[in-house]
C-alpha positions in Angstrom: -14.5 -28.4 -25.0 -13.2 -30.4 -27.9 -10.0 -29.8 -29.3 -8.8 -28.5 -32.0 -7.3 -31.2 -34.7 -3.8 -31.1 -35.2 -3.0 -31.2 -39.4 -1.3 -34.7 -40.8 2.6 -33.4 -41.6 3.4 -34.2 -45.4 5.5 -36.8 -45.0 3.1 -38.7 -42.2 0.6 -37.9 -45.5 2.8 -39.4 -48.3 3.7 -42.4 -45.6 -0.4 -43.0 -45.2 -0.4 -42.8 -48.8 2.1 -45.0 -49.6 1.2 -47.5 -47.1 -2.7 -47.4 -47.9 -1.6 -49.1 -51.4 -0.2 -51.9 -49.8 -3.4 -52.6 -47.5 -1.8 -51.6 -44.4 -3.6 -50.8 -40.9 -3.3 -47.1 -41.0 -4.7 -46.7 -37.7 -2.1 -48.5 -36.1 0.8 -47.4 -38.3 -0.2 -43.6 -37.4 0.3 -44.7 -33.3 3.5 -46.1 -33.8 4.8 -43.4 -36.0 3.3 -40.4 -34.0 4.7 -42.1 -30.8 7.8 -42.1 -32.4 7.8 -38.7 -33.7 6.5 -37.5 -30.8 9.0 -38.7 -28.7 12.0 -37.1 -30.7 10.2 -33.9 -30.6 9.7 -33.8 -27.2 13.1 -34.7 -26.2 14.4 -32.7 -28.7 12.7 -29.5 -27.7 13.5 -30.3 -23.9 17.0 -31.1 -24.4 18.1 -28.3 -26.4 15.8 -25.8 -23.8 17.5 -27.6 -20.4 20.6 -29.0 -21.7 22.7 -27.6 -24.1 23.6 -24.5 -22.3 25.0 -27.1 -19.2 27.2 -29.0 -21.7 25.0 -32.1 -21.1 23.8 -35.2 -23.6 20.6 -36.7 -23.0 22.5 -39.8 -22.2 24.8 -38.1 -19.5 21.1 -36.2 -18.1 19.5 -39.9 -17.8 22.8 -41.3 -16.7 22.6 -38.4 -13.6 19.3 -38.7 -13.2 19.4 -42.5 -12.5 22.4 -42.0 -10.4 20.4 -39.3 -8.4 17.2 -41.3 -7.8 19.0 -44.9 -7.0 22.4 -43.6 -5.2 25.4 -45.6 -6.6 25.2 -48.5 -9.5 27.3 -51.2 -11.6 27.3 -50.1 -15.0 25.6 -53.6 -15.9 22.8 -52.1 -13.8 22.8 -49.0 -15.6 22.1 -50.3 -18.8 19.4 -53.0 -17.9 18.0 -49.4 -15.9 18.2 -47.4 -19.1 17.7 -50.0 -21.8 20.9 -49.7 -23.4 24.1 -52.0 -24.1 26.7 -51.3 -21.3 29.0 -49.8 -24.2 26.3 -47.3 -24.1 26.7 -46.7 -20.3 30.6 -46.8 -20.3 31.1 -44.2 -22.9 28.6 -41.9 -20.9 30.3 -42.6 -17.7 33.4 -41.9 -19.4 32.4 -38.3 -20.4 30.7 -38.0 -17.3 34.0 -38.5 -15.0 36.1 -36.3 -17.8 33.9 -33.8 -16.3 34.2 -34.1 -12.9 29.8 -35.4 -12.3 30.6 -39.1 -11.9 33.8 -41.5 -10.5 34.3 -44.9 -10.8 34.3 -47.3 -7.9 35.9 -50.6 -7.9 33.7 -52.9 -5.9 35.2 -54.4 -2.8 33.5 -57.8 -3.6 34.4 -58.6 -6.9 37.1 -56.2 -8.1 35.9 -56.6 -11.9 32.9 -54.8 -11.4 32.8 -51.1 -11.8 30.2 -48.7 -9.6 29.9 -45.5 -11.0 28.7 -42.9 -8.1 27.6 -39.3 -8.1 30.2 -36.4 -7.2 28.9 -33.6 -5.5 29.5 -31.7 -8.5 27.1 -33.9 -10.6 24.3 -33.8 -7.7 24.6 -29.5 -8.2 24.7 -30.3 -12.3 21.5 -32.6 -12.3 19.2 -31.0 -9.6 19.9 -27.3 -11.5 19.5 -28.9 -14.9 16.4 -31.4 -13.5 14.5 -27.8 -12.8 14.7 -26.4 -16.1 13.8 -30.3 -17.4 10.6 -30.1 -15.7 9.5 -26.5 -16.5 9.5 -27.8 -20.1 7.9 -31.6 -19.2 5.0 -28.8 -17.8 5.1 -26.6 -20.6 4.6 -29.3 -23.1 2.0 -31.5 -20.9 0.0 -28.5 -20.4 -1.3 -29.2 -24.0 -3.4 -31.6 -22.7 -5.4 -30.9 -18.7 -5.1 -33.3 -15.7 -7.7 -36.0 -17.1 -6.0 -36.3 -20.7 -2.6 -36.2 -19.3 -3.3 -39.6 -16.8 -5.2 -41.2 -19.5 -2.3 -40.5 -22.2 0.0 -42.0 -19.1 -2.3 -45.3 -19.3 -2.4 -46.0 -22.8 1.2 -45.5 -22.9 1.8 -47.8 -20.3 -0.3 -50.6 -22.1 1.2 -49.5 -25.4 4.9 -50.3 -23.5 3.5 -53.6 -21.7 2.4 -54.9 -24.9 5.4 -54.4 -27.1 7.2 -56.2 -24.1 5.2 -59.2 -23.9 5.5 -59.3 -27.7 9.3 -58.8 -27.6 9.5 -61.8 -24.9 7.2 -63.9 -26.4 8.5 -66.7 -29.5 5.3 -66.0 -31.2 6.4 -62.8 -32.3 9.4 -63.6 -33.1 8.2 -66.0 -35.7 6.1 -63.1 -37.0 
């Protein structure tokens, strides 16, 4: 059964607009500002549904989650992990341990570097808050059934490994 055709918001319309004057590529514009959009609307909905009533950023819920799923990390591992700068990390960690969810390891190899590990409070925090998290990850996907949903997956993926290989290539940056 087909779907049903979501409007264009007014200010993706006044964008096309503007852009269609200039000869731009609307097709590829609209991906890369509905993927945009998208994403902060999802994120947003799902945060303020799963997070705000447990005090938690999205940072400090990706923070956990990582922390959760790969056990204890450096905080330069954390960043590479979540694609941030490690000032990114540290200020999370920091709000994190104020709270009691993470603590701060010294390692015993090279006293320098910094391991930031899950307290047993945090592992209570992120597997209650991970539950409400994915009630609204299938309340939103169920917009789409099974087939749509792993297709979507792919062309994300290629979407992702495309703007990589662009980002690591000098071609582009010469663009």
């Amino acid at each position: 059964m087909p779907q049903p055709t979501v409007a264009v918001s007014s200010e993706e319309g006044k964008l096309r607009e503007f852009m269609a004057q200039r000869g731009a590529d609307l097709d590829a514009q609209a991906v890369v500002y509905n993927l945009s959009h998208t994403a902060r609307d999802v994120i947003g909905a799902i945060d303020s549904a799963a997070l705000t009533s447990s005090g938690l950023t999205h940072a400090g819920y990706v923070l956990l989650m990582t922390l959760w799923i790969t056990g204890s990390r450096e905080t330069r591992e954390l960043a590479v992990a979540q694609r941030v700068t490690k000032g990114a990390i540290v200020g999370a960690v920091h709000t994190l341990s104020a709270a009691g969810l993470v603590r701060r390891v010294r390692s015993d190899e090279d006293r320098r570097l910094v391991n930031v590990v899950l307290t047993d409070k945090g592992r209570s925090v992120i597997e209650r808050v991970y539950q409400r998290w994915h009630e609204w990850e299938q309340l939103i996907s169920s917009e789409l059934n099974r087939q749509e949903q792993r297709q979507f997956v792919a062309y994300l993926r290629r979407l992702s490994a495309r703007s990589r290989e662009l980002a690591a290539s000098k071609s582009a940056k010469a663009i």
